[in-house]
ZADO-1210 file (C-alpha; in nm, 4 decimals, padded with zeros to 6 digits):
<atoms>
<atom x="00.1015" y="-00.4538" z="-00.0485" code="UNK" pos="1"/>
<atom x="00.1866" y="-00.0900" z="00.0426" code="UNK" pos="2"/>
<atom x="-00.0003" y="-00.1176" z="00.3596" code="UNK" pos="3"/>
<atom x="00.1892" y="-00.5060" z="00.4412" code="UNK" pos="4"/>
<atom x="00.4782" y="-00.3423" z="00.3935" code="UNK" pos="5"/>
<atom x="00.4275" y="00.0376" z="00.6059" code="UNK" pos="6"/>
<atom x="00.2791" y="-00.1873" z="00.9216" code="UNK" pos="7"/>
<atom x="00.5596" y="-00.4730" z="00.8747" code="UNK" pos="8"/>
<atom x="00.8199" y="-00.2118" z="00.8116" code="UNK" pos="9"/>
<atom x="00.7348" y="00.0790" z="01.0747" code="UNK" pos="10"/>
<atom x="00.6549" y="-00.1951" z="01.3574" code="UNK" pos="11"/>
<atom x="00.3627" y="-00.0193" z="01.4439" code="UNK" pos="12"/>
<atom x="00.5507" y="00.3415" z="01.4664" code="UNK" pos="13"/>
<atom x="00.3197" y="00.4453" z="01.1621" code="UNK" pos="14"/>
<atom x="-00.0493" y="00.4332" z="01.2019" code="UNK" pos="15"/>
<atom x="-00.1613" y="00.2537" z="00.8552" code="UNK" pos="16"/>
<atom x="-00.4597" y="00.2584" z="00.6602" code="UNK" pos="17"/>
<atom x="-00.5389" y="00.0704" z="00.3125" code="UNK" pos="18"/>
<atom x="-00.8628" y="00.1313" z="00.0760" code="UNK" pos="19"/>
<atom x="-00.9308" y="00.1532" z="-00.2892" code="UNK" pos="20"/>
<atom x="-01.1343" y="00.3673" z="-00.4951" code="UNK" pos="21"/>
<atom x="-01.2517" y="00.0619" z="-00.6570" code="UNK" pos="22"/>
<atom x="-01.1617" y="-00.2399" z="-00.4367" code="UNK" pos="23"/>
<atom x="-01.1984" y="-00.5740" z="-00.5531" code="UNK" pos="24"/>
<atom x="-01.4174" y="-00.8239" z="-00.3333" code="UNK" pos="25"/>
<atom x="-01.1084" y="-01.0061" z="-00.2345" code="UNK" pos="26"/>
<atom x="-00.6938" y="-00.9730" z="-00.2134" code="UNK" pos="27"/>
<atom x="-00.5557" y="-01.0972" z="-00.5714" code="UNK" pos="28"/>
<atom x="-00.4347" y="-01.4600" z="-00.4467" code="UNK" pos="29"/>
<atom x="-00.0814" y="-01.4233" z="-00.6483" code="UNK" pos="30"/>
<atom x="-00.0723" y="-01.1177" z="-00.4354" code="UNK" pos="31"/>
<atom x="-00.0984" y="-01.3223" z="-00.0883" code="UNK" pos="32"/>
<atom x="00.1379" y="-01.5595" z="-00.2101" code="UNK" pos="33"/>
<atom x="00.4094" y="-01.3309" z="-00.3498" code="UNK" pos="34"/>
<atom x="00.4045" y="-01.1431" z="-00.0024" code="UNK" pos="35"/>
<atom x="00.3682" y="-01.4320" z="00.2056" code="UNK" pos="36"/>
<atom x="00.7535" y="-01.5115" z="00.0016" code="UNK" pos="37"/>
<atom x="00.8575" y="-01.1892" z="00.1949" code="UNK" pos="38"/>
<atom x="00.7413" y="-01.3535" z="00.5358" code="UNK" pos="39"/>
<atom x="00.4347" y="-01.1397" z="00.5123" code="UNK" pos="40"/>
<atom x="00.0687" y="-01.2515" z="00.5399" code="UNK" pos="41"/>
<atom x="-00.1809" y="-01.0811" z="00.4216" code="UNK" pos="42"/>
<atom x="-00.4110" y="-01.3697" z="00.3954" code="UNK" pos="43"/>
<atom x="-00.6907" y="-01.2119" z="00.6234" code="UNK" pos="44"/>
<atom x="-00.7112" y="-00.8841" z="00.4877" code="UNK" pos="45"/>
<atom x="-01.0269" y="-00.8046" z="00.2496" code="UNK" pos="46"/>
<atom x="-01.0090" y="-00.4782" z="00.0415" code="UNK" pos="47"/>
<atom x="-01.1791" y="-00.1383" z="00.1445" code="UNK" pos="48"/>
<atom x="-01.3291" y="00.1471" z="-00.0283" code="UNK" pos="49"/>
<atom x="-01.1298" y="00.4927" z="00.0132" code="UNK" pos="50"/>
<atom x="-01.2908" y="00.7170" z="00.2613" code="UNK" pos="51"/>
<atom x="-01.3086" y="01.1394" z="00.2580" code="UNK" pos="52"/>
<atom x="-01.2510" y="01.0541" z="00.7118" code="UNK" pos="53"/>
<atom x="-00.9644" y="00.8239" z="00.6369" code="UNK" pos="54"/>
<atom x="-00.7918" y="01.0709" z="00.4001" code="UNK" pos="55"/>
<atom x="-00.8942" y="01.3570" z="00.6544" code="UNK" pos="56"/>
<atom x="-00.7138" y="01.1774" z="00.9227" code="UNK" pos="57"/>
<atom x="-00.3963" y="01.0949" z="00.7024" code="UNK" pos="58"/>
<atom x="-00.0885" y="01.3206" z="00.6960" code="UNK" pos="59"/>
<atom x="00.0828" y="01.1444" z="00.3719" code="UNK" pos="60"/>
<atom x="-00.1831" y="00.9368" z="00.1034" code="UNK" pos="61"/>
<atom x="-00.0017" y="00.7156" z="-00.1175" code="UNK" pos="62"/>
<atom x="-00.2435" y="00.6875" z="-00.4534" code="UNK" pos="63"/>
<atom x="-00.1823" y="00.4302" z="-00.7305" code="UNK" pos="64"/>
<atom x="-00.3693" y="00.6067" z="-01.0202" code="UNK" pos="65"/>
<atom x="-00.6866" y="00.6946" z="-00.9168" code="UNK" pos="66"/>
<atom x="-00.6543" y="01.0037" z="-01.0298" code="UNK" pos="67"/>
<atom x="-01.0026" y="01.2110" z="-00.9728" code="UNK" pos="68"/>
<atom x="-01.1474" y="00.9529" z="-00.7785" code="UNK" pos="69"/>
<atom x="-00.9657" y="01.0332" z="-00.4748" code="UNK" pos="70"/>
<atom x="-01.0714" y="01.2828" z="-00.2398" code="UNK" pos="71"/>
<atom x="-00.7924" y="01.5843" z="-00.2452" code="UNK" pos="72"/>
<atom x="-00.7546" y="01.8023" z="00.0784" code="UNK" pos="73"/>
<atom x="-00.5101" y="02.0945" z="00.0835" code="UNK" pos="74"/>
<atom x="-00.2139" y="02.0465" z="00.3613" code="UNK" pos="75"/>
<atom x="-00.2298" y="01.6670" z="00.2865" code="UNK" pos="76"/>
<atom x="00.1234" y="01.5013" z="00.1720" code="UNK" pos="77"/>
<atom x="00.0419" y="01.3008" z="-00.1625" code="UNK" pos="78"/>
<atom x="00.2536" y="01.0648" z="-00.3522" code="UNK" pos="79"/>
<atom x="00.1164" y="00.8758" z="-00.6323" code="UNK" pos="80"/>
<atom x="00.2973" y="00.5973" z="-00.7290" code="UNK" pos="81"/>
<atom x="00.2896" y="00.4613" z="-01.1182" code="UNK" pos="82"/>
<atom x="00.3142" y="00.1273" z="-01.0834" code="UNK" pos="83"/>
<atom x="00.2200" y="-00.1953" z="-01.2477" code="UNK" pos="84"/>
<atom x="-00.1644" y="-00.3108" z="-01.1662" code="UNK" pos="85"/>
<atom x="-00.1269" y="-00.6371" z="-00.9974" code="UNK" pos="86"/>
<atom x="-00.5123" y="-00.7437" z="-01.0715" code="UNK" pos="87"/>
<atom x="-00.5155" y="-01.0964" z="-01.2954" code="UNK" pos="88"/>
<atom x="-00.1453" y="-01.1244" z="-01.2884" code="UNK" pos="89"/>
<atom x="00.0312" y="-01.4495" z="-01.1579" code="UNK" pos="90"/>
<atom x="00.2907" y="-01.4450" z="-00.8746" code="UNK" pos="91"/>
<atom x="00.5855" y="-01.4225" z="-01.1653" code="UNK" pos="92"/>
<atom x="00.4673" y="-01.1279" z="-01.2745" code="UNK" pos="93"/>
<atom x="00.3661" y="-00.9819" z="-00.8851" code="UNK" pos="94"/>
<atom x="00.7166" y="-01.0083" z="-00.7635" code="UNK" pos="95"/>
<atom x="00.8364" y="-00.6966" z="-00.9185" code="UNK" pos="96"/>
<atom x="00.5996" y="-00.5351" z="-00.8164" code="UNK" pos="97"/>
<atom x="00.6011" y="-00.6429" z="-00.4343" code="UNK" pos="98"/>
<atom x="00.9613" y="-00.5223" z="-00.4669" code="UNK" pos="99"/>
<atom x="00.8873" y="-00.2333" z="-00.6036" code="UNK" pos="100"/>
<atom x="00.6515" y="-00.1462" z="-00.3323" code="UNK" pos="101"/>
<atom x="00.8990" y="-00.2236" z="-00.0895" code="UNK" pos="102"/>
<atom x="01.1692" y="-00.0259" z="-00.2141" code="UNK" pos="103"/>
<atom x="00.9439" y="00.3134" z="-00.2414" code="UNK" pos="104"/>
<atom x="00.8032" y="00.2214" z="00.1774" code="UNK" pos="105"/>
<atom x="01.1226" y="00.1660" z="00.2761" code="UNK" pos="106"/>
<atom x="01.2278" y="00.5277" z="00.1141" code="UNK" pos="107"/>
<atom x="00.9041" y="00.6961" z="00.2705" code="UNK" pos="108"/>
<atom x="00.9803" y="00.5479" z="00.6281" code="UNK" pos="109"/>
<atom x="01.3418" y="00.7087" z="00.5743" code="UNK" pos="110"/>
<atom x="01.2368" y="01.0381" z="00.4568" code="UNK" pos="111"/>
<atom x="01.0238" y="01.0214" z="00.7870" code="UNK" pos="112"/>
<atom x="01.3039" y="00.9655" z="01.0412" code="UNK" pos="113"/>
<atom x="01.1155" y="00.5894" z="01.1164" code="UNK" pos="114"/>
<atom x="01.4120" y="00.3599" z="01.0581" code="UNK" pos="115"/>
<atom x="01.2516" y="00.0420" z="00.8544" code="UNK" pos="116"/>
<atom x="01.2865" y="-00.3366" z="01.0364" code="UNK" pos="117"/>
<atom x="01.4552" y="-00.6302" z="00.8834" code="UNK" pos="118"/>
</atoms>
């Protein structure tokens, strides 16, 4: 959802990139729906296992507890985010979450000077 949100939000002005350090096999379905409520679809996407290169080639990595799992690099810009864990929740209980998301990526693109769409 972070990622739907950074690539619908910065309208490609932010290059975006979206793994797990344990990625399920497929996108949560209540997850699809809830953001496809927000005009977003995410339908296509399949999930991707966290990279050392792709946090190399990232100025700020946005972790949602994965605590020692995810590569650390001195210089990088991390935020990890408590939040809810989506997995084998329904779309009632994925809203606030999506909106939580939102909220924090709309607050990252402004503390980047990248003024957010919609």
């Amino acid at each position: 959802m972070g990622a739907a949100f950074l690539t619908h939000l910065g309208e490609g002005r932010v290059e975006v990139r979206s793994a797990g350090s344990a990625p399920a096999d497929t996108v949560n379905p209540a997850v699809v729906e809830a953001m496809q409520e927000v005009g977003i679809d995410i339908s296509a996407e399949t999930p991707k296992i966290l990279t050392v290169e792709a946090v190399q080639a990232s100025d700020v990595v946005i972790t949602m507890g994965c605590g020692d799992a995810c590569p650390y690099f001195p210089g990088k810009r991390y935020l990890d985010w408590t939040l809810d864990d989506p997995a084998g929740q329904g779309v009632a209980a994925v809203r606030p979450i999506r909106d939580q998301i939102e909220q924090r990526i709309r607050g990252l693109l402004d503390e980047l000077g990248i003024p957010a769409t919609r």
